[in-house]
C-alpha positions in Angstrom: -38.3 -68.3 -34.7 -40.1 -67.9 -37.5 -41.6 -64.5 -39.3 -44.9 -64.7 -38.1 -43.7 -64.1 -34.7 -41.9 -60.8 -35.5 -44.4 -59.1 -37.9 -47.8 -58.7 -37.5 -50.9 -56.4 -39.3 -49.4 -52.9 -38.9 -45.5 -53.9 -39.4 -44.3 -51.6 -42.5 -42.6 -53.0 -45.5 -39.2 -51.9 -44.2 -39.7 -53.8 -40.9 -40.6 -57.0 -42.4 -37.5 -56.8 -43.9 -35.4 -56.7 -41.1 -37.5 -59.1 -39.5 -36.9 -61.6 -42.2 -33.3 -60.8 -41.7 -33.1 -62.2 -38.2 -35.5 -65.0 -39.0 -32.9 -66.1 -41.4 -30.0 -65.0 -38.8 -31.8 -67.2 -36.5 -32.8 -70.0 -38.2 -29.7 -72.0 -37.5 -28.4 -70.7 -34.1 -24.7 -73.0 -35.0 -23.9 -70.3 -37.8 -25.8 -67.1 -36.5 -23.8 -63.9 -36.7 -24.8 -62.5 -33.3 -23.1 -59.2 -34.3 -25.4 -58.9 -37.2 -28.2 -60.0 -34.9 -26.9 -57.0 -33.0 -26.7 -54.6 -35.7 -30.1 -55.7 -37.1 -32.0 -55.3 -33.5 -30.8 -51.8 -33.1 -31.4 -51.3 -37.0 -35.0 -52.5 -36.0 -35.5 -50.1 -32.7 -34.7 -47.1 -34.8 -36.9 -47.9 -37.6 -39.4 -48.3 -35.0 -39.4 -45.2 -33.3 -39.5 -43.5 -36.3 -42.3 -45.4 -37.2 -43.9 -44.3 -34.4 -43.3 -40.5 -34.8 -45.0 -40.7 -38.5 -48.5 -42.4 -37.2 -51.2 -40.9 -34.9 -54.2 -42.3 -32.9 -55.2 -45.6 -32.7 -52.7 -47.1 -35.3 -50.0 -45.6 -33.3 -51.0 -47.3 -30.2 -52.0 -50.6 -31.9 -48.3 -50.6 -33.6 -46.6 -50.2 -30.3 -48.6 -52.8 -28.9 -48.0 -55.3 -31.3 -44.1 -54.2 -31.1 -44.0 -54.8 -27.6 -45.5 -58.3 -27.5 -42.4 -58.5 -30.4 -40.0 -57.3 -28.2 -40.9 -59.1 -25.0 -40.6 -62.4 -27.3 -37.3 -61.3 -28.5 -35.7 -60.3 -25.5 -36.9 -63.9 -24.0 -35.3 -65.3 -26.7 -32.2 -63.4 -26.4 -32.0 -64.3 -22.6 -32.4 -68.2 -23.2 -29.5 -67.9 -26.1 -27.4 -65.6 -23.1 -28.5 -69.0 -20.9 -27.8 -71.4 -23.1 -24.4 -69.7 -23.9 -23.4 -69.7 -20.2 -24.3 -73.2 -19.6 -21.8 -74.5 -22.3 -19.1 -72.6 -21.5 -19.6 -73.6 -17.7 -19.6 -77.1 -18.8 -16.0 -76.6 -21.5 -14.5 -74.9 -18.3 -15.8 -77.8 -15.7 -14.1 -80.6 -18.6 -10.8 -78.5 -18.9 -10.7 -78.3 -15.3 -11.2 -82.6 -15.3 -8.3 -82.5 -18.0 -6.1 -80.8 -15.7 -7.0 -82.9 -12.6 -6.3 -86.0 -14.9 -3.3 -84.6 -16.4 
């Protein structure tokens, strides 16, 4: 994932900032700190809805939906990594069960 998924024209300087925090987090899914993914995410919501209290009319509403198309492309990309996760530890608990039956 790279930034210019996560910010777009009305994404404040302190967003972008967290966004390029996860960009880097996720760069390399081996080493990412999914705590710190974690912590950064919910970070991310609360500067967002205070973003959202401070502006009015139409920046307001094209903020949130510009944040939304964000969030719908994080939450797919948190539900492949949840996929991905259960698929390899299906497949270490299918080879330990082989192990055993070989044993």
């Amino acid at each position: 994932m790279n930034n210019s998924v996560l910010n777009h024209p009305y994404t404040p300087a302190a967003l972008r900032d967290i966004n390029d925090k996860i960009t880097a987090q996720l760069a390399d899914i081996s080493t990412a700190d999914f705590s710190e993914i974690n912590r950064l995410i919910k970070e991310r919501d609360t500067l967002i809805r205070a973003h959202l209290s401070q502006v009015h009319g139409g920046a307001k509403e094209a903020f949130a939906n510009h944040e939304l198309d964000v969030n719908n492309k994080l939450r797919d990309l948190a539900q492949n990594l949840r996929d991905s996760t259960k698929d390899e530890v299906t497949r270490i608990v299918r080879g330990k069960a082989a192990i055993k039956k070989y044993k």
